[in-house]
VOKELUM-974875 format. One record per atom (N, C-alpha, C): residue in three letters; x, y, z. Coordinates in nm, 3 decimals, padded with zeros to 5 digits. Atoms other than C-alpha are relative to their C-alpha. Layout:
! residues N
<pt><code>ALA</code><X>X</X><Y>Y</Y><Z>Z</Z></pt>
...
This chain:
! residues 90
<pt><code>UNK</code><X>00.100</X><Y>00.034</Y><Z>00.101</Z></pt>
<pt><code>UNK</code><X>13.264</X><Y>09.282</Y><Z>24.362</Z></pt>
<pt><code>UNK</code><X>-00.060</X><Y>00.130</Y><Z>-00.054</Z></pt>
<pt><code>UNK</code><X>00.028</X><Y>-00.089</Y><Z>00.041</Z></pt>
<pt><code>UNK</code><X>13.168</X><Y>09.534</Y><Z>24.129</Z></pt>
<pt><code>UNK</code><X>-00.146</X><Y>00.001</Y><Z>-00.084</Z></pt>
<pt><code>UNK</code><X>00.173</X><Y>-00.008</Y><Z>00.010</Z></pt>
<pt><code>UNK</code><X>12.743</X><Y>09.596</Y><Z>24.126</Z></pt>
<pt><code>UNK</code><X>00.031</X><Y>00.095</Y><Z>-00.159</Z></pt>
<pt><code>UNK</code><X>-00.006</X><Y>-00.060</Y><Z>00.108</Z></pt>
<pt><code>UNK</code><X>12.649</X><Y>09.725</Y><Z>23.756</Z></pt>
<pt><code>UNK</code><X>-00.155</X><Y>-00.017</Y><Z>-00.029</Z></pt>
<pt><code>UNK</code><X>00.136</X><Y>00.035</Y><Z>00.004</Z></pt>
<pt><code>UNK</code><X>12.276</X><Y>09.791</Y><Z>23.656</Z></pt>
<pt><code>UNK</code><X>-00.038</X><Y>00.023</Y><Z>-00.137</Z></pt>
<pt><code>UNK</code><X>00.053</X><Y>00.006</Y><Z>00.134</Z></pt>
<pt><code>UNK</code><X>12.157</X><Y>09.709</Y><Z>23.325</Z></pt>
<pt><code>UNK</code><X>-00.164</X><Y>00.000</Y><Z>-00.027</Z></pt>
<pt><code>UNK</code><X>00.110</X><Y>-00.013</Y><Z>00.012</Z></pt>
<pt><code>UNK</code><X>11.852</X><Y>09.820</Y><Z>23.157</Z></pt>
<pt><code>UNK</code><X>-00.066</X><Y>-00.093</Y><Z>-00.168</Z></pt>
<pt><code>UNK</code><X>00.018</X><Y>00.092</Y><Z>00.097</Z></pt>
<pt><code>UNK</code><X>11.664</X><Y>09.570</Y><Z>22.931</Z></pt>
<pt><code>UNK</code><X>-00.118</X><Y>-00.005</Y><Z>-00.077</Z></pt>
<pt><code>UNK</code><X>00.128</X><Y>00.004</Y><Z>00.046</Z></pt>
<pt><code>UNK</code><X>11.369</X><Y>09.581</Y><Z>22.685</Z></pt>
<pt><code>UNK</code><X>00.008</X><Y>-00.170</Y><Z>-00.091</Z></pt>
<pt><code>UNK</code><X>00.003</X><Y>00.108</Y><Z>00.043</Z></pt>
<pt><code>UNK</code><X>11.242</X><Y>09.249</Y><Z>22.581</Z></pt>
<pt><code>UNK</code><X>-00.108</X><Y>00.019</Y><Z>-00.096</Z></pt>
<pt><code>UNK</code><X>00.123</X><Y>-00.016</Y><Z>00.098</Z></pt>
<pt><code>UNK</code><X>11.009</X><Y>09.263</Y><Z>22.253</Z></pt>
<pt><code>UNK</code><X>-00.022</X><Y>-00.145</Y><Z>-00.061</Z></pt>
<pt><code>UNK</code><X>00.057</X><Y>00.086</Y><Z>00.053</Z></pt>
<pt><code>UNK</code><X>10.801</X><Y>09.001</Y><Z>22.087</Z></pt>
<pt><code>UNK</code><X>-00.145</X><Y>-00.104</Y><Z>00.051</Z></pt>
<pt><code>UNK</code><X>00.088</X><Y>00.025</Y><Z>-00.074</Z></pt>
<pt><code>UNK</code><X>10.553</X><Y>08.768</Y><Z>22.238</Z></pt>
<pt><code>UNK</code><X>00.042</X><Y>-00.050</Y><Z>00.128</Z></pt>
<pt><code>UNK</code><X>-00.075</X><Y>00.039</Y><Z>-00.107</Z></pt>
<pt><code>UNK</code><X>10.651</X><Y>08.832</Y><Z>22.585</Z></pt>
<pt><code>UNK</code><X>-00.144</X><Y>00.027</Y><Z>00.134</Z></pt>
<pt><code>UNK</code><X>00.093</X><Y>00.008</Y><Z>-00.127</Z></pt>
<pt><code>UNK</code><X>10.320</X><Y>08.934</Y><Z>22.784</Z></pt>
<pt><code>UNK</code><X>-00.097</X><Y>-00.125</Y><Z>-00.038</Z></pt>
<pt><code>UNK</code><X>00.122</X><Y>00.084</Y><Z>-00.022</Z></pt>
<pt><code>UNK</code><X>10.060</X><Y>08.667</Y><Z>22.901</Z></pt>
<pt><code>UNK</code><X>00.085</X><Y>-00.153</Y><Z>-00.061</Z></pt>
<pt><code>UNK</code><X>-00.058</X><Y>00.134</Y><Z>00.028</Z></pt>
<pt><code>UNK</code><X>10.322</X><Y>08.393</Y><Z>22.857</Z></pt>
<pt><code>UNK</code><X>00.101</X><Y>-00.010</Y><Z>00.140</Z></pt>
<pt><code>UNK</code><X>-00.063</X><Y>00.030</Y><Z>-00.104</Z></pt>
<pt><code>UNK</code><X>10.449</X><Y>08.406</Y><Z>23.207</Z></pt>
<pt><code>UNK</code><X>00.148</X><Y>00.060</Y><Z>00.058</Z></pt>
<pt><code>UNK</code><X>-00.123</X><Y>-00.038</Y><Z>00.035</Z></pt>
<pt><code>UNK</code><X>10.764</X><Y>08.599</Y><Z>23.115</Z></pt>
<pt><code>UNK</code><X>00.023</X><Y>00.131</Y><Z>00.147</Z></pt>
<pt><code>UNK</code><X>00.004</X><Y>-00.100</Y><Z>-00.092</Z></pt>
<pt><code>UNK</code><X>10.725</X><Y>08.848</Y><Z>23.432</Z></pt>
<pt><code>UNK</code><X>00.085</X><Y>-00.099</Y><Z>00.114</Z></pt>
<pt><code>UNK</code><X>-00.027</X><Y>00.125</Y><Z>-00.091</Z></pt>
<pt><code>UNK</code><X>10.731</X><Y>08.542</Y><Z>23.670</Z></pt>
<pt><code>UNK</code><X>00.095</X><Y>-00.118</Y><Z>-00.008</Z></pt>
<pt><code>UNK</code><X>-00.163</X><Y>00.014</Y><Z>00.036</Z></pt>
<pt><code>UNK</code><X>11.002</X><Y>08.372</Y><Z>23.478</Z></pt>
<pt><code>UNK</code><X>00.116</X><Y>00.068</Y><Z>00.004</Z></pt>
<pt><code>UNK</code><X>-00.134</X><Y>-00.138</Y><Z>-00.009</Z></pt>
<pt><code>UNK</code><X>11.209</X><Y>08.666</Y><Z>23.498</Z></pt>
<pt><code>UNK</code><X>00.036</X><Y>-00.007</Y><Z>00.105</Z></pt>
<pt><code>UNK</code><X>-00.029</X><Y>-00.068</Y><Z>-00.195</Z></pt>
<pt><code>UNK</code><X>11.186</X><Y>08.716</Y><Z>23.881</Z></pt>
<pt><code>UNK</code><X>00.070</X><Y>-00.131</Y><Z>00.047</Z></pt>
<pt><code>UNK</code><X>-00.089</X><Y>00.075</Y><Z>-00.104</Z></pt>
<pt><code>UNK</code><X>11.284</X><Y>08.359</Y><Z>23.961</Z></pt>
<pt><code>UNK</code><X>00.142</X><Y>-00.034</Y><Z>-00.112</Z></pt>
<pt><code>UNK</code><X>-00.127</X><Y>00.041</Y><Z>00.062</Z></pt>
<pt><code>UNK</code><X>11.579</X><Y>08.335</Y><Z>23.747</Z></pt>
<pt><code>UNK</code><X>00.074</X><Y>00.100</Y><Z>00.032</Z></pt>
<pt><code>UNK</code><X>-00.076</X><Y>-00.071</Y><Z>-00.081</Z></pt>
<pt><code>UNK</code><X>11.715</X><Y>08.649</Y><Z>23.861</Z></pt>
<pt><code>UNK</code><X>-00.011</X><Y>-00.030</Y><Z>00.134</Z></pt>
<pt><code>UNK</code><X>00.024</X><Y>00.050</Y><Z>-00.114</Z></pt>
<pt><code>UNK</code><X>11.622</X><Y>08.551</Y><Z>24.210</Z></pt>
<pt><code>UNK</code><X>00.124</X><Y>-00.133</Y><Z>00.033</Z></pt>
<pt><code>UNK</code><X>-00.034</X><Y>00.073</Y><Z>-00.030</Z></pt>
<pt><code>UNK</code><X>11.811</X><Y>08.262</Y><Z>24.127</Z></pt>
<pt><code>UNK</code><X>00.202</X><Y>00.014</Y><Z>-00.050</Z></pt>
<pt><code>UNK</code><X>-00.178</X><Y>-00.037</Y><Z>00.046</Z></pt>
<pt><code>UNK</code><X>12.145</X><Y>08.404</Y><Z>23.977</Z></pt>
<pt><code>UNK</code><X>00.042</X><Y>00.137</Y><Z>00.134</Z></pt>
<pt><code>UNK</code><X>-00.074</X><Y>-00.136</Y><Z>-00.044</Z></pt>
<pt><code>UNK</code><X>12.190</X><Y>08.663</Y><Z>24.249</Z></pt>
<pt><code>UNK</code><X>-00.084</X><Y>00.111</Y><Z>-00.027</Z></pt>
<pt><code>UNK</code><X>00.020</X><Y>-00.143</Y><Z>00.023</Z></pt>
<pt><code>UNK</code><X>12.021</X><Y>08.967</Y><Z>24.102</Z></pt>
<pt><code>UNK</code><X>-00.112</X><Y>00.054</Y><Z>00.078</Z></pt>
<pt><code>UNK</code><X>00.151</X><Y>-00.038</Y><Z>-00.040</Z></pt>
<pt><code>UNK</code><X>11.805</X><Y>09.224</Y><Z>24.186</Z></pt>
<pt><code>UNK</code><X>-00.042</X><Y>00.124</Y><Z>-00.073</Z></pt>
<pt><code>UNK</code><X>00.057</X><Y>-00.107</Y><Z>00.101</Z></pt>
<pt><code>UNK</code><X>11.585</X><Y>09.500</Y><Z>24.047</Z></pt>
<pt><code>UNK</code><X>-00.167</X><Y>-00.050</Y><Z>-00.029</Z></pt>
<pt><code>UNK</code><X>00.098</X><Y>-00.019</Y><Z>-00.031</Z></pt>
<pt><code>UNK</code><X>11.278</X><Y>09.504</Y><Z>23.909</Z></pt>
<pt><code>UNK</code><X>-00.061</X><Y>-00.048</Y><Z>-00.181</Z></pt>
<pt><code>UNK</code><X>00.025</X><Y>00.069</Y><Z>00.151</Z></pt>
<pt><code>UNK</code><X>11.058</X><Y>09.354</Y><Z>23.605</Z></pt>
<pt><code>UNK</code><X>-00.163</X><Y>00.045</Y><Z>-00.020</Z></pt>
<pt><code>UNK</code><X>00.113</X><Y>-00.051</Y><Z>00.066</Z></pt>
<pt><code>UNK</code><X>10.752</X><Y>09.490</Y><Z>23.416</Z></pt>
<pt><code>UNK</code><X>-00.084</X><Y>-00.009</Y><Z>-00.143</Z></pt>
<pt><code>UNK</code><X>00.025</X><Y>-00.026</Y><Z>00.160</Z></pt>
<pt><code>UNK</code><X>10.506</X><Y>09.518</Y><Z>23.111</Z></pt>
<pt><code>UNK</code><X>-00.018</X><Y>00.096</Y><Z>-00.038</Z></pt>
<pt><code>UNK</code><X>-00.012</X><Y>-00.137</Y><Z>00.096</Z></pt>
<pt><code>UNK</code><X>10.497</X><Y>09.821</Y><Z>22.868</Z></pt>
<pt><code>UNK</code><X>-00.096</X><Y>00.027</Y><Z>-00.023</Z></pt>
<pt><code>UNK</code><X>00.085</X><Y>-00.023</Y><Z>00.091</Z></pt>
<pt><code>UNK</code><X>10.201</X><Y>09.960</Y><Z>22.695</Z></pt>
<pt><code>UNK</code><X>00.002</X><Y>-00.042</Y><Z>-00.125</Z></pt>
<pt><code>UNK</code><X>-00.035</X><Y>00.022</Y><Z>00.153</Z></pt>
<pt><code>UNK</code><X>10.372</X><Y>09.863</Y><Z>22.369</Z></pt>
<pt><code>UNK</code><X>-00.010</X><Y>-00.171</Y><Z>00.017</Z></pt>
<pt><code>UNK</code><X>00.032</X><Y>00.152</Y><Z>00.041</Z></pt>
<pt><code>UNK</code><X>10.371</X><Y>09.485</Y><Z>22.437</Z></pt>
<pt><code>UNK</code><X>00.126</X><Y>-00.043</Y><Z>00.047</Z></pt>
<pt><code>UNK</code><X>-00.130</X><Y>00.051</Y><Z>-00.072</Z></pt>
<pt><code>UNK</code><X>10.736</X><Y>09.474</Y><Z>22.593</Z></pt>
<pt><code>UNK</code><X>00.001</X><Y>-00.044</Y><Z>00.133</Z></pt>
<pt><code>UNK</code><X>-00.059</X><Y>00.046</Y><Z>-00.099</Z></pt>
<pt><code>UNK</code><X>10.878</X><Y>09.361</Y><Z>22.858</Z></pt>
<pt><code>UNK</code><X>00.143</X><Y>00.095</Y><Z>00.047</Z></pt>
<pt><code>UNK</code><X>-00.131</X><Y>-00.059</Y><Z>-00.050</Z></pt>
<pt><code>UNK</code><X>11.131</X><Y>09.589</Y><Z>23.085</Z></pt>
<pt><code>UNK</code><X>00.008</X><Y>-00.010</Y><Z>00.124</Z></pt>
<pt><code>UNK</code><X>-00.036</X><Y>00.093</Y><Z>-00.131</Z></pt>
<pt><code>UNK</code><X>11.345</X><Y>09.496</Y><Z>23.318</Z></pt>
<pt><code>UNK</code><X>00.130</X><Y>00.074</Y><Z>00.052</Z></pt>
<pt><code>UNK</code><X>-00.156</X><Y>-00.076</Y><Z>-00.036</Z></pt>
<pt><code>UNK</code><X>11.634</X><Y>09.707</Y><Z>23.538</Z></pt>
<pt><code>UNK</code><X>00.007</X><Y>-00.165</Y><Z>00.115</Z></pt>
<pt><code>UNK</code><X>-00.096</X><Y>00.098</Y><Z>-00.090</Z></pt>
<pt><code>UNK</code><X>11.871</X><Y>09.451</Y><Z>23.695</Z></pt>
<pt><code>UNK</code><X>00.122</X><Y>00.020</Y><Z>00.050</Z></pt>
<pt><code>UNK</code><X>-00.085</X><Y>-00.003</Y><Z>-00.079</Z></pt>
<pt><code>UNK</code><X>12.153</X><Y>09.482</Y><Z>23.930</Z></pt>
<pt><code>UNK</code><X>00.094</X><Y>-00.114</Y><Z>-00.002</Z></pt>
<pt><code>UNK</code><X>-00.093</X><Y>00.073</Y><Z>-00.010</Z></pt>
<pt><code>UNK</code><X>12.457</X><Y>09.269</Y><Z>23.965</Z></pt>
<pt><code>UNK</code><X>00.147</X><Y>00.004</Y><Z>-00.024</Z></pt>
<pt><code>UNK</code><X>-00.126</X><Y>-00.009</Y><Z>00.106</Z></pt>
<pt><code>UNK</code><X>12.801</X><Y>09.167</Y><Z>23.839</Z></pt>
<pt><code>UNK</code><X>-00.029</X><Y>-00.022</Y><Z>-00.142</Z></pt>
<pt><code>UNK</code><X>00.021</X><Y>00.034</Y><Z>00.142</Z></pt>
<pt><code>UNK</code><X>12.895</X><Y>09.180</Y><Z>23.493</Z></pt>
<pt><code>UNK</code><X>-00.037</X><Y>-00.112</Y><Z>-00.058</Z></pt>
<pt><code>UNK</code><X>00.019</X><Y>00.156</Y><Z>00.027</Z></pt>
<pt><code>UNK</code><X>12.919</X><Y>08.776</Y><Z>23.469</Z></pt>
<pt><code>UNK</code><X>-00.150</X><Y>-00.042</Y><Z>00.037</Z></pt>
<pt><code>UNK</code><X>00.146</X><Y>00.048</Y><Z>00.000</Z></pt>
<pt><code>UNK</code><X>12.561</X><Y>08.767</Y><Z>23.622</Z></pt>
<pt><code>UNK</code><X>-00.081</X><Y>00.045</Y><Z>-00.099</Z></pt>
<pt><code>UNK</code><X>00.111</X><Y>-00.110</Y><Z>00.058</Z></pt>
<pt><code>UNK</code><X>12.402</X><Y>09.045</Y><Z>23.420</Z></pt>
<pt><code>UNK</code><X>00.008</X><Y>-00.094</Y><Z>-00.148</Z></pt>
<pt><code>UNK</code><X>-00.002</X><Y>00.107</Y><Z>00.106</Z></pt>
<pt><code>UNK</code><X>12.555</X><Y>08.808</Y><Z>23.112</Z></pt>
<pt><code>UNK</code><X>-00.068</X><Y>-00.088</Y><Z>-00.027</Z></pt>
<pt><code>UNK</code><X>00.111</X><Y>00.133</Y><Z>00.048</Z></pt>
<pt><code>UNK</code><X>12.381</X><Y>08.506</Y><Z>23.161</Z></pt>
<pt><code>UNK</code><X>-00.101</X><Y>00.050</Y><Z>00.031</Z></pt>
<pt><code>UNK</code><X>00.134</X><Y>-00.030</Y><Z>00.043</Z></pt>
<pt><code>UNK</code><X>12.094</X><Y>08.656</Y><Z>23.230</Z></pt>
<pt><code>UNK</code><X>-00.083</X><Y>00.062</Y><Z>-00.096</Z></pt>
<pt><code>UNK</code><X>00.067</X><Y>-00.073</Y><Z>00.146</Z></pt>
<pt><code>UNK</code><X>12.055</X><Y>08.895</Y><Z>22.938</Z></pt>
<pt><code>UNK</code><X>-00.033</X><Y>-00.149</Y><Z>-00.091</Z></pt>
<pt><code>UNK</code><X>00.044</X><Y>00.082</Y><Z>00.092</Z></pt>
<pt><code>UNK</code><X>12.136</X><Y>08.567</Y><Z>22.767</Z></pt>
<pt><code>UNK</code><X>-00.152</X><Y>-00.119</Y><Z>00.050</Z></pt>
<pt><code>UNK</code><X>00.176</X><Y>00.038</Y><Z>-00.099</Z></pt>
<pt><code>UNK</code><X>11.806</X><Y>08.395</Y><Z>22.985</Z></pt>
<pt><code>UNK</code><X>-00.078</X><Y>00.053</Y><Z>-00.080</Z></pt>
<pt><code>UNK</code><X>00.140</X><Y>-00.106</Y><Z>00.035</Z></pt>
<pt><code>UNK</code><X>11.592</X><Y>08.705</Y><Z>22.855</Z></pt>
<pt><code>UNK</code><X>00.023</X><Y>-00.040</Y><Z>-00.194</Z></pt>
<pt><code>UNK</code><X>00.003</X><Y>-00.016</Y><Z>00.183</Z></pt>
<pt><code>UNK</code><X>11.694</X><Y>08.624</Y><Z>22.409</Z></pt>
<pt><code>UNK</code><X>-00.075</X><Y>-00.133</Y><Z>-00.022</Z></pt>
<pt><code>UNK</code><X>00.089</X><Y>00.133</Y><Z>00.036</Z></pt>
<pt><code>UNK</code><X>11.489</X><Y>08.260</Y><Z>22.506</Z></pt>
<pt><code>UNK</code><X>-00.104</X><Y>00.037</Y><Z>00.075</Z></pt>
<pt><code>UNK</code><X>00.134</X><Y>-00.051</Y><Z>-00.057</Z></pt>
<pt><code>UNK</code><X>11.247</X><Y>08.369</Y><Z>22.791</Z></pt>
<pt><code>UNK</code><X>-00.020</X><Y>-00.147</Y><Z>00.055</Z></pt>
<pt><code>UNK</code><X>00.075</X><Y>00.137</Y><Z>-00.065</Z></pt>
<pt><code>UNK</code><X>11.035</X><Y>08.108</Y><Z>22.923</Z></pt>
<pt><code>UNK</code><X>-00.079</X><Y>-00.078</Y><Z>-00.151</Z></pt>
<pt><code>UNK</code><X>00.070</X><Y>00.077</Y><Z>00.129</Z></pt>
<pt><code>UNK</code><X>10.870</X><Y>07.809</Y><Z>22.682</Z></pt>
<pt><code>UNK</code><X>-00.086</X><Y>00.053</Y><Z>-00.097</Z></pt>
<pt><code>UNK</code><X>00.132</X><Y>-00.099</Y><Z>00.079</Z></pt>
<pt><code>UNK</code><X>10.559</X><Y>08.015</Y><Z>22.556</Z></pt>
<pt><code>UNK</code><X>00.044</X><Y>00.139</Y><Z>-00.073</Z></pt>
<pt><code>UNK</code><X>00.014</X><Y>-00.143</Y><Z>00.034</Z></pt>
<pt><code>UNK</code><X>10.716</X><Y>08.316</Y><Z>22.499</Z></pt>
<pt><code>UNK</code><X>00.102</X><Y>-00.017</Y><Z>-00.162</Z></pt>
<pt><code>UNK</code><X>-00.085</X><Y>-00.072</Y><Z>00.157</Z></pt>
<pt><code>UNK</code><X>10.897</X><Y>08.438</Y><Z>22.136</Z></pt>
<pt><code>UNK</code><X>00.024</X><Y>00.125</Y><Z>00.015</Z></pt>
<pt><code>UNK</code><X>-00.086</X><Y>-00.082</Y><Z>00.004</Z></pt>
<pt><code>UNK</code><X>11.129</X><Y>08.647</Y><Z>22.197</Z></pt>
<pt><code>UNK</code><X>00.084</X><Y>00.065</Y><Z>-00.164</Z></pt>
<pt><code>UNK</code><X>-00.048</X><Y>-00.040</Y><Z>00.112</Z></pt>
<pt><code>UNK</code><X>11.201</X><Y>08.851</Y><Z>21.921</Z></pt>
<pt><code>UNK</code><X>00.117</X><Y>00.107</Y><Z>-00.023</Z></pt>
<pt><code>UNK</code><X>-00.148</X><Y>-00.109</Y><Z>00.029</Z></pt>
<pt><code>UNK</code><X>11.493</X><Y>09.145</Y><Z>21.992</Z></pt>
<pt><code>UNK</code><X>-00.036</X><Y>00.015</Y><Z>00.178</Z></pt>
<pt><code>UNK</code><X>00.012</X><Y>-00.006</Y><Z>-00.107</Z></pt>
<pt><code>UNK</code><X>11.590</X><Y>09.200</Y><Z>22.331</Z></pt>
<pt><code>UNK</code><X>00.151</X><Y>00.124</Y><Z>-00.007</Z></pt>
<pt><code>UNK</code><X>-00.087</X><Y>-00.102</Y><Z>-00.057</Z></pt>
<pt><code>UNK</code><X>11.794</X><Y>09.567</Y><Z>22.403</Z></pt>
<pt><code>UNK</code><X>00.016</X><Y>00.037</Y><Z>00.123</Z></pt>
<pt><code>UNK</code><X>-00.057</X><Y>-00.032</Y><Z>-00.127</Z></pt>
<pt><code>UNK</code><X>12.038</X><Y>09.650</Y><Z>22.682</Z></pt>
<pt><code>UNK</code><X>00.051</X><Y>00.115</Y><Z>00.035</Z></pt>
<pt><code>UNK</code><X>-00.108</X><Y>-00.156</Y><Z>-00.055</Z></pt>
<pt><code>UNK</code><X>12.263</X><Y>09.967</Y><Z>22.832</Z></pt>
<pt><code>UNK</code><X>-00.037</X><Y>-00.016</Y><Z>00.109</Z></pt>
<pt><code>UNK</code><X>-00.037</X><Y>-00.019</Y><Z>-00.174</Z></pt>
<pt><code>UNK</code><X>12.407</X><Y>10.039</Y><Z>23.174</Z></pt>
<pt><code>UNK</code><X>-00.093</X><Y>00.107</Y><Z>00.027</Z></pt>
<pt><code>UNK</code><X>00.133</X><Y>-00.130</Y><Z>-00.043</Z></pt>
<pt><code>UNK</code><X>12.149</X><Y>10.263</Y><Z>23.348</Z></pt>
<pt><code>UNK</code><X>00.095</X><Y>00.027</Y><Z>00.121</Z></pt>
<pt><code>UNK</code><X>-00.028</X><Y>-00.034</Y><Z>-00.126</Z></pt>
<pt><code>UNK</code><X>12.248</X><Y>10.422</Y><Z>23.667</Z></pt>
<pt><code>UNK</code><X>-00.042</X><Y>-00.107</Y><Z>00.152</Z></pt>
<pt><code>UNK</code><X>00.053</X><Y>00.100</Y><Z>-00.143</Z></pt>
<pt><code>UNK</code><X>12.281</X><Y>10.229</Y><Z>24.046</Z></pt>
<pt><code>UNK</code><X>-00.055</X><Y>00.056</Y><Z>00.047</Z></pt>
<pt><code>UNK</code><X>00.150</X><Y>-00.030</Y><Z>-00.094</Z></pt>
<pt><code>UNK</code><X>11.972</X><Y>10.232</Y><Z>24.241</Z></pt>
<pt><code>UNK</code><X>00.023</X><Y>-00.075</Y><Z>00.111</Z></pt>
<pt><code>UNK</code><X>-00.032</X><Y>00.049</Y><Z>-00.135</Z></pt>
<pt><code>UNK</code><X>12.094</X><Y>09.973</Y><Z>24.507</Z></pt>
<pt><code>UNK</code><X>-00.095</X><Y>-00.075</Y><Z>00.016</Z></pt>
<pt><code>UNK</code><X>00.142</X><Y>00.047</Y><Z>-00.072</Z></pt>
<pt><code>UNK</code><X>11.760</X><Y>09.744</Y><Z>24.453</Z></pt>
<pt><code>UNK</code><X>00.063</X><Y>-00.119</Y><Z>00.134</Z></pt>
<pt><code>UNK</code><X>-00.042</X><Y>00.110</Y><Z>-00.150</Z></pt>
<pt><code>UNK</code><X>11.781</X><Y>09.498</Y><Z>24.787</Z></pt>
<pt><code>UNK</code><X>-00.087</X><Y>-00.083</Y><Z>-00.057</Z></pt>
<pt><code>UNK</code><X>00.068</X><Y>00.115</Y><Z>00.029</Z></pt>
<pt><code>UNK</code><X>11.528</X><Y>09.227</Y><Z>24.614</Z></pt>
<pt><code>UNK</code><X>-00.062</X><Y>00.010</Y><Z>-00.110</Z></pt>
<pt><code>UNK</code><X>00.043</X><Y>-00.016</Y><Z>00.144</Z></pt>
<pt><code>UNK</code><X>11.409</X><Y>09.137</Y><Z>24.282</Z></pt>
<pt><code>UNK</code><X>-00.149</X><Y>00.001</Y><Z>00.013</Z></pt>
<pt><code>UNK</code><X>00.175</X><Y>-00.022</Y><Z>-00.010</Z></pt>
<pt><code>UNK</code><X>11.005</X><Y>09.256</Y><Z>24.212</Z></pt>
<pt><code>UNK</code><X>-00.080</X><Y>00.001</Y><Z>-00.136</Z></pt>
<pt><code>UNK</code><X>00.043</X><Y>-00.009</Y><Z>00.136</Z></pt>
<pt><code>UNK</code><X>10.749</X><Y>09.234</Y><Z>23.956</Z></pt>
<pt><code>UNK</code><X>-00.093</X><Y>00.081</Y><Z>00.052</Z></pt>
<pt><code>UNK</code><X>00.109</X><Y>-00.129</Y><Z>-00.034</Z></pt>
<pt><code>UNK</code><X>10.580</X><Y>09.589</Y><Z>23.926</Z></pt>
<pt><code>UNK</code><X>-00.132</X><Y>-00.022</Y><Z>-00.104</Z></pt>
């Protein structure tokens, strides 16, 4: 199985709509791990760990978000492995 860690900015209305805590259990729930945050700018970023086929559906997860949120552009690229052992919201 080949681990790959993608780095993700989520823009639009993504803080104070739960989108931290949606994040963690849906990666939680596909396998992944890594780590999920808010920006100063109003984003949402997120390094995640996995296979390619996971890191897929979950990018596609992050272009709807959770109910409240409006997701408006969501950018990716391979970042370097870090090896997280459990998914966290910093």
């Amino acid at each position: 199985m080949n681990i790959v860690n993608e780095i993700i900015q989520v823009n639009g209305r993504v803080q104070g709509v739960g989108f931290r805590y949606a994040t963690q259990s849906t990666a939680i729930s596909l396998g992944l791990n890594g780590y999920v945050c808010n920006k100063p700018d109003g984003s949402v970023y997120i390094e995640v760990e996995g296979t390619k086929e996971q890191i897929a559906v979950f990018i596609g997860w992050c272009k709807k978000g959770p109910s409240r949120a409006i997701v408006q552009d969501v950018r990716h690229f391979s970042g370097p492995l870090i090896n997280y052992q459990s998914f966290r919201i910093r």
